[in-house]
C-alpha atoms as an extended CHARMM CRD file, in Angstrom:
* protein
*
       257  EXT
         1         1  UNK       CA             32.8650000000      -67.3790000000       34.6470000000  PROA      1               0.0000000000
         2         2  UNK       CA             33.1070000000      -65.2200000000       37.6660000000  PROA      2               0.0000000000
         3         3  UNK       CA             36.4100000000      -63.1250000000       37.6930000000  PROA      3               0.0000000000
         4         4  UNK       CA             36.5850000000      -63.0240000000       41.2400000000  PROA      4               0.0000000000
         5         5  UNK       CA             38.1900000000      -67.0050000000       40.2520000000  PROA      5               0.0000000000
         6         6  UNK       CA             40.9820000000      -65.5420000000       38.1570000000  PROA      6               0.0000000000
         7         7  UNK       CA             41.9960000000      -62.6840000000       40.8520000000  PROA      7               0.0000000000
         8         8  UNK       CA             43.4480000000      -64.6110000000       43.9700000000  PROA      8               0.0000000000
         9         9  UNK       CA             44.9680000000      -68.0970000000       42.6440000000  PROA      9               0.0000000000
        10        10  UNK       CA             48.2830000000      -66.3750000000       43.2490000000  PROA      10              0.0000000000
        11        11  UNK       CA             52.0100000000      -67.6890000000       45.4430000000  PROA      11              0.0000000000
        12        12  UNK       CA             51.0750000000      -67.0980000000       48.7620000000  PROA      12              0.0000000000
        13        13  UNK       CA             54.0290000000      -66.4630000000       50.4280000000  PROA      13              0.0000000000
        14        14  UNK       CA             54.2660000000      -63.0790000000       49.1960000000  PROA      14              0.0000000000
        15        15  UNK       CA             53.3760000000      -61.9450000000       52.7710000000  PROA      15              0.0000000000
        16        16  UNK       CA             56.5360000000      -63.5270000000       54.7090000000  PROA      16              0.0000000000
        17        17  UNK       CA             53.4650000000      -64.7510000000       56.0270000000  PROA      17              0.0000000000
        18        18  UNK       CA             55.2740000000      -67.9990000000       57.1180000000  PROA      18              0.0000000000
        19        19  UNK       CA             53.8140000000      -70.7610000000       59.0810000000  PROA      19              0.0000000000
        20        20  UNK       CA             56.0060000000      -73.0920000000       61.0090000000  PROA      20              0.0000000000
        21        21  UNK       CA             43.5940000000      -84.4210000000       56.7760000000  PROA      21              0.0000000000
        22        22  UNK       CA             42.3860000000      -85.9360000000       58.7800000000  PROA      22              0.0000000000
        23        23  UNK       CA             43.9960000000      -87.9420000000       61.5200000000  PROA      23              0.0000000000
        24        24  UNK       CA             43.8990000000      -91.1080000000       60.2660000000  PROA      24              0.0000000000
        25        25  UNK       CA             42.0870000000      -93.3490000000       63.2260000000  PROA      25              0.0000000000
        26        26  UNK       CA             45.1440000000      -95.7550000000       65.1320000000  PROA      26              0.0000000000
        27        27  UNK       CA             44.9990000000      -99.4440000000       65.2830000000  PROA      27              0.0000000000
        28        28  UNK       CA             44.4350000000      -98.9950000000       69.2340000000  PROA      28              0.0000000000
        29        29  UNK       CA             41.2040000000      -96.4020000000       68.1510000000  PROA      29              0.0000000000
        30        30  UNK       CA             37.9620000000      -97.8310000000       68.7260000000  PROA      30              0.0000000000
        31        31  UNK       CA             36.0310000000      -98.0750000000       65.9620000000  PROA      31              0.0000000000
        32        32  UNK       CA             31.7680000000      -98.0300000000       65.6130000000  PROA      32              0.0000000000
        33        33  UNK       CA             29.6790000000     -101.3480000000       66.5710000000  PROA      33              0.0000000000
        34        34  UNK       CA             29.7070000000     -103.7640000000       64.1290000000  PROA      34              0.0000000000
        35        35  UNK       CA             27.2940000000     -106.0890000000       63.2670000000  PROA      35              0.0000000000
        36        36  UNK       CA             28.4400000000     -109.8850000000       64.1130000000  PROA      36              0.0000000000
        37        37  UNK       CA             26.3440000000     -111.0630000000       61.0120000000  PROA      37              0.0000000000
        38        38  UNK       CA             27.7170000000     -109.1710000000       58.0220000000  PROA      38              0.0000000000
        39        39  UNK       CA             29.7090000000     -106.3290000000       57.3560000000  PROA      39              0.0000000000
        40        40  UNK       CA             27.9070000000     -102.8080000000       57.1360000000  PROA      40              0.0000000000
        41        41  UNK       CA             26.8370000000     -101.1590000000       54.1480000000  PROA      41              0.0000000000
        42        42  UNK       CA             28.8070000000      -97.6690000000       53.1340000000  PROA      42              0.0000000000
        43        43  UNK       CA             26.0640000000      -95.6860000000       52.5160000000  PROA      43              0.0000000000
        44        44  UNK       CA             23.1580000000      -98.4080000000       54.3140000000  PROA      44              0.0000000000
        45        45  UNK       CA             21.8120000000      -95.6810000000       56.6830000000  PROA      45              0.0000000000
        46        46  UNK       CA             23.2850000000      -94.2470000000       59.8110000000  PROA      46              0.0000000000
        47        47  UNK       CA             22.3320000000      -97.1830000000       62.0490000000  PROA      47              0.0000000000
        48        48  UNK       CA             24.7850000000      -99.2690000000       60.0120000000  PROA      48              0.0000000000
        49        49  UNK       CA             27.1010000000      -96.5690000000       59.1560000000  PROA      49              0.0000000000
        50        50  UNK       CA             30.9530000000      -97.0810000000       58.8230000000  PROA      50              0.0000000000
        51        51  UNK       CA             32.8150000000      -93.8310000000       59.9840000000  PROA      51              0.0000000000
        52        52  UNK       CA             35.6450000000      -95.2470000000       58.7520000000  PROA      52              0.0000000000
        53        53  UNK       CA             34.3540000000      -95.4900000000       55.0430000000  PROA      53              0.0000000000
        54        54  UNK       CA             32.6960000000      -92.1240000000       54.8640000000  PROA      54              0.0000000000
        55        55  UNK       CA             34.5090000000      -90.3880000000       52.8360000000  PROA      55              0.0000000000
        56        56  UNK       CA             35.0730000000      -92.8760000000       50.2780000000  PROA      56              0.0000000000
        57        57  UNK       CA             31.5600000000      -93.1480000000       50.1330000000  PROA      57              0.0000000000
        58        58  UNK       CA             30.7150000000      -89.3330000000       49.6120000000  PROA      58              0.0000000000
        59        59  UNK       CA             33.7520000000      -89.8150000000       46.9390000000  PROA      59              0.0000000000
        60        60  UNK       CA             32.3680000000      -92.9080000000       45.2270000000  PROA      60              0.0000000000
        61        61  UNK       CA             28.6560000000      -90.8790000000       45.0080000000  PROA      61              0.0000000000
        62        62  UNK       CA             30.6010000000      -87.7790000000       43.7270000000  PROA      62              0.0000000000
        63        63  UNK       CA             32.8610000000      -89.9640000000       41.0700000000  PROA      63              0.0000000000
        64        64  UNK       CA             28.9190000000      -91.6790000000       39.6100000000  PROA      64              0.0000000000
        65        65  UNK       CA             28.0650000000      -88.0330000000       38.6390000000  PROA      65              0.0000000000
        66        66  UNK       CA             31.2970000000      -87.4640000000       36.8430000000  PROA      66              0.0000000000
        67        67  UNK       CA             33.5830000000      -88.5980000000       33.7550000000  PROA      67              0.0000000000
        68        68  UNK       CA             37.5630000000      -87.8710000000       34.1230000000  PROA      68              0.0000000000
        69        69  UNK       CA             37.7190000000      -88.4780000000       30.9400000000  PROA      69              0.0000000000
        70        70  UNK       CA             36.0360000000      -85.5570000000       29.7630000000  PROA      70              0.0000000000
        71        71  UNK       CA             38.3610000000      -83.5010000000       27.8920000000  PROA      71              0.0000000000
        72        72  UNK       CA             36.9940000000      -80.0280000000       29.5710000000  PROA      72              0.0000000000
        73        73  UNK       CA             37.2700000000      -82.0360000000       32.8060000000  PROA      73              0.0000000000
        74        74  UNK       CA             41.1770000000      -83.2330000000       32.0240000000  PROA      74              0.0000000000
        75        75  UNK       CA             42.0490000000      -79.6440000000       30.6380000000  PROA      75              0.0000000000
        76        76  UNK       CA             40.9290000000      -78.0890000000       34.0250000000  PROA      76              0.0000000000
        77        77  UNK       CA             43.0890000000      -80.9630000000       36.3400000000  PROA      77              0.0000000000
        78        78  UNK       CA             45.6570000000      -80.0650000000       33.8720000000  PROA      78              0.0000000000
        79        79  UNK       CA             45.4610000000      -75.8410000000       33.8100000000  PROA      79              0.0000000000
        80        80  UNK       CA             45.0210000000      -76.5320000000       37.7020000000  PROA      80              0.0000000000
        81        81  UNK       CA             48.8300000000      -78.4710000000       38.1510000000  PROA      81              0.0000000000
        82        82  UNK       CA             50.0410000000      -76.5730000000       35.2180000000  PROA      82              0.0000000000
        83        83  UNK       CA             49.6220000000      -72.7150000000       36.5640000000  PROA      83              0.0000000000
        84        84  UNK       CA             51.5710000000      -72.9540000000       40.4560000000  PROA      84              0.0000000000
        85        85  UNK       CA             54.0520000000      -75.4610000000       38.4550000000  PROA      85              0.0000000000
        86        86  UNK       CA             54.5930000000      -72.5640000000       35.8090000000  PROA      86              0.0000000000
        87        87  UNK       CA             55.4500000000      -69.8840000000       38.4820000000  PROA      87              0.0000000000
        88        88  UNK       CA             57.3420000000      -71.6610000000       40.2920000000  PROA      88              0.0000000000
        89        89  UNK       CA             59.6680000000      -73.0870000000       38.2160000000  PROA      89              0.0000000000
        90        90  UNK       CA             60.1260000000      -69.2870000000       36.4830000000  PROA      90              0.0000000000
        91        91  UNK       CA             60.2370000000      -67.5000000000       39.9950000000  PROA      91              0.0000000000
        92        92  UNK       CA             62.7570000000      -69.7790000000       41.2420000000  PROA      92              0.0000000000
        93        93  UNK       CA             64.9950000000      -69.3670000000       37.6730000000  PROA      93              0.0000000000
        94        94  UNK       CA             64.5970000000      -65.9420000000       37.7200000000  PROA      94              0.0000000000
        95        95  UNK       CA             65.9320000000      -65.8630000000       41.9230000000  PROA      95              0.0000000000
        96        96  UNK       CA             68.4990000000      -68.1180000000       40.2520000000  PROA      96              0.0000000000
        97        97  UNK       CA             69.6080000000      -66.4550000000       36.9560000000  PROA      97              0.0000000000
        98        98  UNK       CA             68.1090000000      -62.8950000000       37.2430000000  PROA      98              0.0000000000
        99        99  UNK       CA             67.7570000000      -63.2990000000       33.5200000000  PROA      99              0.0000000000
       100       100  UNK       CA             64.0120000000      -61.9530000000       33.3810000000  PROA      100             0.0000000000
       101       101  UNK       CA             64.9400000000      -58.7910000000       35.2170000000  PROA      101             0.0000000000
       102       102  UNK       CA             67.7870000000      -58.1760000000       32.9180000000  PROA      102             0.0000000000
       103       103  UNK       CA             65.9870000000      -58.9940000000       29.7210000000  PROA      103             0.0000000000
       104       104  UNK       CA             63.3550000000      -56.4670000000       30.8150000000  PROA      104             0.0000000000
       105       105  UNK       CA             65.7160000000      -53.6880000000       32.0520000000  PROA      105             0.0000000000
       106       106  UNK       CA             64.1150000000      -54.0490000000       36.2770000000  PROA      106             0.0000000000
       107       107  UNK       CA             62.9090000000      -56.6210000000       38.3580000000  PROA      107             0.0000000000
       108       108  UNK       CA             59.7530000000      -53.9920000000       39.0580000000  PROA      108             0.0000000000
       109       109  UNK       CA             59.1000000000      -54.8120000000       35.1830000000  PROA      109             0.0000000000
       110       110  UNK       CA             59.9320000000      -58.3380000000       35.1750000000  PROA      110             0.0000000000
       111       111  UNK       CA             57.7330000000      -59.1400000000       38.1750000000  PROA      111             0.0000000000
       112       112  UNK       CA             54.9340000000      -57.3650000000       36.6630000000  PROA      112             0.0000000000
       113       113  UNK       CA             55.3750000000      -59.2280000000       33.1550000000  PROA      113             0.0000000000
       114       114  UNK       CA             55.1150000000      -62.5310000000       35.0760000000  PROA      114             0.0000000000
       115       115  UNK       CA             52.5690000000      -60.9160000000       37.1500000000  PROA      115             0.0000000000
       116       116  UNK       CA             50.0790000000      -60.3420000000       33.6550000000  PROA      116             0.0000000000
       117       117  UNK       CA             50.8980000000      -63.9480000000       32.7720000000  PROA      117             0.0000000000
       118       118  UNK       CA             49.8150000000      -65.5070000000       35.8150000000  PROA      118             0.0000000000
       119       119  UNK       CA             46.2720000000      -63.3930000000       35.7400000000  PROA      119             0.0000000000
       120       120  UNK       CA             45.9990000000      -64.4620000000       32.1760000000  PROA      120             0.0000000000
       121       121  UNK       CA             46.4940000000      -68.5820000000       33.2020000000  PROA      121             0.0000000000
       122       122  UNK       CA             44.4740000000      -67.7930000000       36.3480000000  PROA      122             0.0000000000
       123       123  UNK       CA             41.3490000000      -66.7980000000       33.8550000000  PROA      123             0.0000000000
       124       124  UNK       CA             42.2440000000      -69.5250000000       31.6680000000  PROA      124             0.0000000000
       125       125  UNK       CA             42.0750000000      -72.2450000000       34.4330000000  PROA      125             0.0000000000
       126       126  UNK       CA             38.6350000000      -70.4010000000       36.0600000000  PROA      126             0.0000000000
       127       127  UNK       CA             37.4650000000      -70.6960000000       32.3360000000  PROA      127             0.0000000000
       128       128  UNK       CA             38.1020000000      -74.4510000000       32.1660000000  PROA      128             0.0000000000
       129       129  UNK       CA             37.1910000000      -75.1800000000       35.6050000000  PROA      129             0.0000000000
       130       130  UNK       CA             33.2480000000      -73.5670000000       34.7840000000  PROA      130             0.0000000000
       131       131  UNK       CA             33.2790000000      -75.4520000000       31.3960000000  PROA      131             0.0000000000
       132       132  UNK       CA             34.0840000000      -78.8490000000       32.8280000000  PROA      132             0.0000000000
       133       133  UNK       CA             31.3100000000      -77.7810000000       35.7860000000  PROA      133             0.0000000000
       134       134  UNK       CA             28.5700000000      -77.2620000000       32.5010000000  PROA      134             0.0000000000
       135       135  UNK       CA             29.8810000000      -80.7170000000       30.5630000000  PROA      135             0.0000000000
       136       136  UNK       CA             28.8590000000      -82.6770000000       33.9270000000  PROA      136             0.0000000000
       137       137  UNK       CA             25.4950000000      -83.8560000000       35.2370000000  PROA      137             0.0000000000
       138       138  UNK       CA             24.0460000000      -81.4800000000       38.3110000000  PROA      138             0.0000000000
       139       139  UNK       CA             23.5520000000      -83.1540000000       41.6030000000  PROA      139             0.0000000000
       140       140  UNK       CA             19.9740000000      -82.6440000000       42.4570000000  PROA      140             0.0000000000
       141       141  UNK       CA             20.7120000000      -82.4140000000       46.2200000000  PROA      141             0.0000000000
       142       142  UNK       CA             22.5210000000      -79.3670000000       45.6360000000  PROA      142             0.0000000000
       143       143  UNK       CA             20.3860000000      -78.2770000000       43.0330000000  PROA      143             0.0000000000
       144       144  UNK       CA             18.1390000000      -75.9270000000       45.3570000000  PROA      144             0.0000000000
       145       145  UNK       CA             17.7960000000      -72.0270000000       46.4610000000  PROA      145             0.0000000000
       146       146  UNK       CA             19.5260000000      -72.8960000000       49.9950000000  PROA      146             0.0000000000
       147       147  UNK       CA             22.9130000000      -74.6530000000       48.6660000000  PROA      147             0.0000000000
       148       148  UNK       CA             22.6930000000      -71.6660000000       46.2690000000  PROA      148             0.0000000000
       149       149  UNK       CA             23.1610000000      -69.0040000000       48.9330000000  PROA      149             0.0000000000
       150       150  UNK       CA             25.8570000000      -70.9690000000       50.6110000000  PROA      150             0.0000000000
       151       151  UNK       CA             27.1900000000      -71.0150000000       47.5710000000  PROA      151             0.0000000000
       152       152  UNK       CA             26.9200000000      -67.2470000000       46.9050000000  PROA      152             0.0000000000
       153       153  UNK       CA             28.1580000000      -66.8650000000       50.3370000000  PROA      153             0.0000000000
       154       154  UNK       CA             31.7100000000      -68.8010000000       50.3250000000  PROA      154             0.0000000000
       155       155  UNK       CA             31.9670000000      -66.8690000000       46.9310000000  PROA      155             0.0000000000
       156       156  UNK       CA             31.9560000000      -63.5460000000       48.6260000000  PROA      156             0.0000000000
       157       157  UNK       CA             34.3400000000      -64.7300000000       51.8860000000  PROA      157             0.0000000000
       158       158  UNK       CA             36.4900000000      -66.3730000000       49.3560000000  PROA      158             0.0000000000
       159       159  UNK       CA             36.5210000000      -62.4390000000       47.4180000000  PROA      159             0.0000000000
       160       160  UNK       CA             36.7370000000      -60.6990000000       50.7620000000  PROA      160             0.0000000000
       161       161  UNK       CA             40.0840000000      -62.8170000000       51.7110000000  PROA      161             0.0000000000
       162       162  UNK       CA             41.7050000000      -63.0670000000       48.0530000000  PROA      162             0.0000000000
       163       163  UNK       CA             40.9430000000      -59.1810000000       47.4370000000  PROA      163             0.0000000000
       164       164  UNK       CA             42.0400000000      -57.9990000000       50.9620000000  PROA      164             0.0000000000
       165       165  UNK       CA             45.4640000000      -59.8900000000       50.7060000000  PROA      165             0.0000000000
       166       166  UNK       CA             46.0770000000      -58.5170000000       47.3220000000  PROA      166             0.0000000000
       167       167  UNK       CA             45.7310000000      -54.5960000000       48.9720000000  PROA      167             0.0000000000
       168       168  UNK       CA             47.8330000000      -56.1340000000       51.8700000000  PROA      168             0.0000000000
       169       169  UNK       CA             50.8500000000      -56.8620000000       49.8060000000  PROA      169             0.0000000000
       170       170  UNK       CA             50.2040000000      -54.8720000000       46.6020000000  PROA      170             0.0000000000
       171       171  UNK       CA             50.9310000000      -56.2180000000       42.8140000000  PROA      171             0.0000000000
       172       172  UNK       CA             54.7450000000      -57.2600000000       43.5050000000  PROA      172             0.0000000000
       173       173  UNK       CA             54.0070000000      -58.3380000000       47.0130000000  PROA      173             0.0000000000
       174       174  UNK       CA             51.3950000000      -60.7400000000       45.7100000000  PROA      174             0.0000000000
       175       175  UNK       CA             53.3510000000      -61.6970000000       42.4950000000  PROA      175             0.0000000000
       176       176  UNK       CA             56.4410000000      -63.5090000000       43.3770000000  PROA      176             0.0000000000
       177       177  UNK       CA             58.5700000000      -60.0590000000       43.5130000000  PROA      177             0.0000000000
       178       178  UNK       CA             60.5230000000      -61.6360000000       46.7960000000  PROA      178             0.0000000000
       179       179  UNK       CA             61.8600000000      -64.0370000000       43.9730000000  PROA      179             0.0000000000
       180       180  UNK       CA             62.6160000000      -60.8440000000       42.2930000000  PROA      180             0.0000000000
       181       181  UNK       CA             64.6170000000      -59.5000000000       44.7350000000  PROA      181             0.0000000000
       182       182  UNK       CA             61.7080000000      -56.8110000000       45.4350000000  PROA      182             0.0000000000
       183       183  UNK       CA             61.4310000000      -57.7610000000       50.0550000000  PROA      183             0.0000000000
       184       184  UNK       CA             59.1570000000      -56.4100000000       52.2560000000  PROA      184             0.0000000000
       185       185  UNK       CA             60.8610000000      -54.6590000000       55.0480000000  PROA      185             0.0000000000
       186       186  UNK       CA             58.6890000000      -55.8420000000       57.5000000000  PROA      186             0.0000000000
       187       187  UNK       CA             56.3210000000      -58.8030000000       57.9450000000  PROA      187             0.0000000000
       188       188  UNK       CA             52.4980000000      -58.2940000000       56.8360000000  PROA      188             0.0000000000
       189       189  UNK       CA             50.4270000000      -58.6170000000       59.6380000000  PROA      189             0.0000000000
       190       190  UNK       CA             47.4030000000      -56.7680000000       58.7510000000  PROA      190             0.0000000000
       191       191  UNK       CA             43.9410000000      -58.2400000000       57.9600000000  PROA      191             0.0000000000
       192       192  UNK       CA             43.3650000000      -61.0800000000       56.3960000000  PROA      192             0.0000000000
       193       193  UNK       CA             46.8900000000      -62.3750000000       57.6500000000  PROA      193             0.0000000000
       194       194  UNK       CA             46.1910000000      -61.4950000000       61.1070000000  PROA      194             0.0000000000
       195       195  UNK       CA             43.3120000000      -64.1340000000       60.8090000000  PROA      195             0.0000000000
       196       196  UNK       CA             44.7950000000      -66.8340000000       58.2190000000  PROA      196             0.0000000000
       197       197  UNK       CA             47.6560000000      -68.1280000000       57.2480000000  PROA      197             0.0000000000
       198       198  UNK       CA             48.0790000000      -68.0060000000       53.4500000000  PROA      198             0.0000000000
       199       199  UNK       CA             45.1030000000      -66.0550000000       52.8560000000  PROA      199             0.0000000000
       200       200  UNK       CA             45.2360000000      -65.4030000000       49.0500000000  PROA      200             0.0000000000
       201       201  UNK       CA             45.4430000000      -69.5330000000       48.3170000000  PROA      201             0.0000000000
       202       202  UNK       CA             42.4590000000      -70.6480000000       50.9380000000  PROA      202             0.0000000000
       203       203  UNK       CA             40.3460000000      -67.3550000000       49.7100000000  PROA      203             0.0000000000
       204       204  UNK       CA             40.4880000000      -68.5990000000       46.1960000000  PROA      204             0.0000000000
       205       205  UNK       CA             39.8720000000      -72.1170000000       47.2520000000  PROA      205             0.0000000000
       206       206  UNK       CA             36.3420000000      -71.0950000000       48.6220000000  PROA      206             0.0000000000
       207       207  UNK       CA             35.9350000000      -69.1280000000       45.3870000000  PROA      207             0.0000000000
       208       208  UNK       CA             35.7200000000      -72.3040000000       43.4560000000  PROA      208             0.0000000000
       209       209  UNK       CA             34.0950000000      -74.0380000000       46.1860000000  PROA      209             0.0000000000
       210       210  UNK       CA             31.2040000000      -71.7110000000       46.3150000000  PROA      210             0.0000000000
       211       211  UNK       CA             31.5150000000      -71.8610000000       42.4300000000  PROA      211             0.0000000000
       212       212  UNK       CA             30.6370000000      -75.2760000000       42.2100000000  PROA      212             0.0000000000
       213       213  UNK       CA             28.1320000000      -75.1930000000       45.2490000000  PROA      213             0.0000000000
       214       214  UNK       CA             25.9700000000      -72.4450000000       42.9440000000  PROA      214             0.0000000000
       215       215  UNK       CA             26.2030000000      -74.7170000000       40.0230000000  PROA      215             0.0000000000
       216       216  UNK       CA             25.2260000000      -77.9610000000       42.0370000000  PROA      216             0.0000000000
       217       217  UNK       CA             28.3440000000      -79.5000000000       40.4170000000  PROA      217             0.0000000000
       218       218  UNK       CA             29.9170000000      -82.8080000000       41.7400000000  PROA      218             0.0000000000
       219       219  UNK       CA             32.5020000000      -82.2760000000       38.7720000000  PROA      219             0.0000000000
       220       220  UNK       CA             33.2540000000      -78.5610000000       40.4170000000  PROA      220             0.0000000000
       221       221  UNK       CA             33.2760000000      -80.4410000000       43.4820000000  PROA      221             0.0000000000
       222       222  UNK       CA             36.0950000000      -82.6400000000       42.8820000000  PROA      222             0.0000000000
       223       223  UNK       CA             38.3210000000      -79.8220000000       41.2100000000  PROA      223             0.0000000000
       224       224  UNK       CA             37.6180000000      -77.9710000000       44.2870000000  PROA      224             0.0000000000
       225       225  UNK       CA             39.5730000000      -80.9540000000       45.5560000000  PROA      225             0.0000000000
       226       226  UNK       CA             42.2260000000      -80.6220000000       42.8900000000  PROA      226             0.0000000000
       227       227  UNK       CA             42.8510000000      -76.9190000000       43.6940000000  PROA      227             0.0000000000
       228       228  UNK       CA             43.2600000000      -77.4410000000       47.5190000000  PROA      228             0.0000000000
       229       229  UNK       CA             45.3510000000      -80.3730000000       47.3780000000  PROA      229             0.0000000000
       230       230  UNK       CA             47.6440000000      -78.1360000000       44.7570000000  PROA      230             0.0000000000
       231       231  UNK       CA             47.9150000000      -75.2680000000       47.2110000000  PROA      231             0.0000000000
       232       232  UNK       CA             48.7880000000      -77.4880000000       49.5790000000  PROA      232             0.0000000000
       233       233  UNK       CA             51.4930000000      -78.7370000000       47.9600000000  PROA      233             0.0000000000
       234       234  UNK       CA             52.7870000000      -75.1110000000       46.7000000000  PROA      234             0.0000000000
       235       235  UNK       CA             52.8020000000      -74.2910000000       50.3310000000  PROA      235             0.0000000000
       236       236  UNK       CA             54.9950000000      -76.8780000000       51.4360000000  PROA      236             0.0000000000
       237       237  UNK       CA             57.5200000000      -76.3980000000       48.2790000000  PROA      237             0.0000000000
       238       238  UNK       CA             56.7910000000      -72.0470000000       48.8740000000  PROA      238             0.0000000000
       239       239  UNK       CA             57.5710000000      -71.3800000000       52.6500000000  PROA      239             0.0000000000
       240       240  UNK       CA             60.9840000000      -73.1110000000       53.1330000000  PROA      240             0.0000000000
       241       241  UNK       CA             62.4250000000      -71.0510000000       49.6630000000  PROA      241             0.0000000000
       242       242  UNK       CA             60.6040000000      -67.9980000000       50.3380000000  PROA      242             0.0000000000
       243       243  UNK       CA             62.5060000000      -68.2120000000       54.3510000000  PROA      243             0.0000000000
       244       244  UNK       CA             65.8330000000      -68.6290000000       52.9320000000  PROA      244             0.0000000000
       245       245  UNK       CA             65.1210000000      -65.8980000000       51.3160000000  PROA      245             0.0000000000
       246       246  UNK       CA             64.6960000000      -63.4420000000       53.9100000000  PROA      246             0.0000000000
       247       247  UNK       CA             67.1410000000      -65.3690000000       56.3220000000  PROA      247             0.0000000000
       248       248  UNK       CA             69.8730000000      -64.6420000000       54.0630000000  PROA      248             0.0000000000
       249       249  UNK       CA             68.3210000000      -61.1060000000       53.8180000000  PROA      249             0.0000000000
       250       250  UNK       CA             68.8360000000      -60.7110000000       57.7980000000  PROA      250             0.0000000000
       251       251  UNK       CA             72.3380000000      -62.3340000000       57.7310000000  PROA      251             0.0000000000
       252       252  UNK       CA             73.4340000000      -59.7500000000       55.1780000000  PROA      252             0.0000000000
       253       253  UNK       CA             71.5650000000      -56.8730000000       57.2660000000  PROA      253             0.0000000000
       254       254  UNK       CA             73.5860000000      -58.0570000000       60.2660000000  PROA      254             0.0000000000
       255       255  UNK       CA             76.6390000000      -58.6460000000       58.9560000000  PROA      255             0.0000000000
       256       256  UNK       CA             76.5470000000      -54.9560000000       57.3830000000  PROA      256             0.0000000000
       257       257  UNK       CA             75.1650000000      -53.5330000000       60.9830000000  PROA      257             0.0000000000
């Protein structure tokens, strides 16, 4: 398991880095030639290629290498869901209630407490993730030195970003402390946010993309999947709290100035 998996899988919007598919092709889009005889074949070559089934098609191939069912395979969907779900759901109790920081004596103390859990359920879900990669078949396409070093290589950009926006915001910056009451007096701006929005969550993506590129994995593959369709969602449930936040932060600035 490489650690570099368990480091960044962290709330993004730490930063009050705040940001405001595939465009699905319109009944008025043209579409590719078809053949007037019979319909084309998914995956029949390029001449008879369907744009508009590709990506089922690369699915379909991936799903023939893998089982769902697999119980390593279900524990990482499950560790996956379970970990942004978990913080969350205590972050936004804790805003709520301030219960954690008074059962621990500070908020520095409570946000570090949840910080150590969420590392330990990051290395949990990195564990499952590599040993529902080894349960799978290997895709023999990928299987080779040159999908290794791409592999090697989105594992390093994926460090470089998750690493960099960890010394950006430090421990409580990166660990829900906004939820804490713990703000940043001033918006991050500094490298990697001055590149990417939400830094920390893409940077970790790649990590288990490159992951599962190095391991030739169709099973990694798909988690990838899982993992950036999660983030996705924690981003859109994230931003709008984590603005309220420091909107009612400025209103009680101003209203004090």
């Amino acid at each position: 398991m490489g650690p570099v998996l368990a480091v960044g899988v962290c709330r993004e919007a730490r930063a009050w880095s705040l940001q405001g598919g595939p465009r699905p092709m319109g009944p008025g889009r043209a579409g590719p030639m078809r053949s007037s005889v019979a319909a084309p074949d998914c995956c029949g070559g390029l001449g008879n290629l369907d744009f508009r089934k590709a990506d089922l098609c690369v699915m379909t191939r991936l799903l023939g290498y893998v089982d769902p069912s697999e119980p390593h395979f279900v524990a990482a969907v499950l560790t996956i869901a379970f970990n942004p779900l978990f913080w969350n759901v205590v972050a936004r109790w804790e805003h709520k209630t301030r219960k954690l920081s008074g059962a621990f004596g500070s908020p520095h103390l409570a946000c570090c407490t949840l910080g150590g859990a969420i590392l330990l359920l990051n290395v949990l879900r990195s564990h499952c993730f590599t040993q529902a990669m080894l349960s799978q078949p290997r895709m023999q396409s990928l299987d080779n030195p040159l999908a290794y070093r791409m592999g090697l290589a989105l594992l390093g950009v994926g460090g470089m970003f998750v690493l960099s926006s960890f010394l950006a915001l430090g421990f409580t910056g990166t660990f829900l402390g906004d939820y804490f009451g713990i703000l940043k007096e001033t918006r991050v701006t500094t490298f990697p946010f001055s590149v990417l929005d939400n830094p920390m969550y893409w940077g970790s993506t790649a990590n288990y993309l490159g992951w599962a590129i190095m391991h030739a994995s169709p099973a990694g593959l798909l988690l990838t999947t899982v993992v950036a369709l999660t983030y996705t969602v924690a981003i859109l449930y994230e931003e709008p709290f984590t603005a309220e936040i420091y909107r009612q932060k400025a209103s009680q600035a101003h209203k004090r100035s």
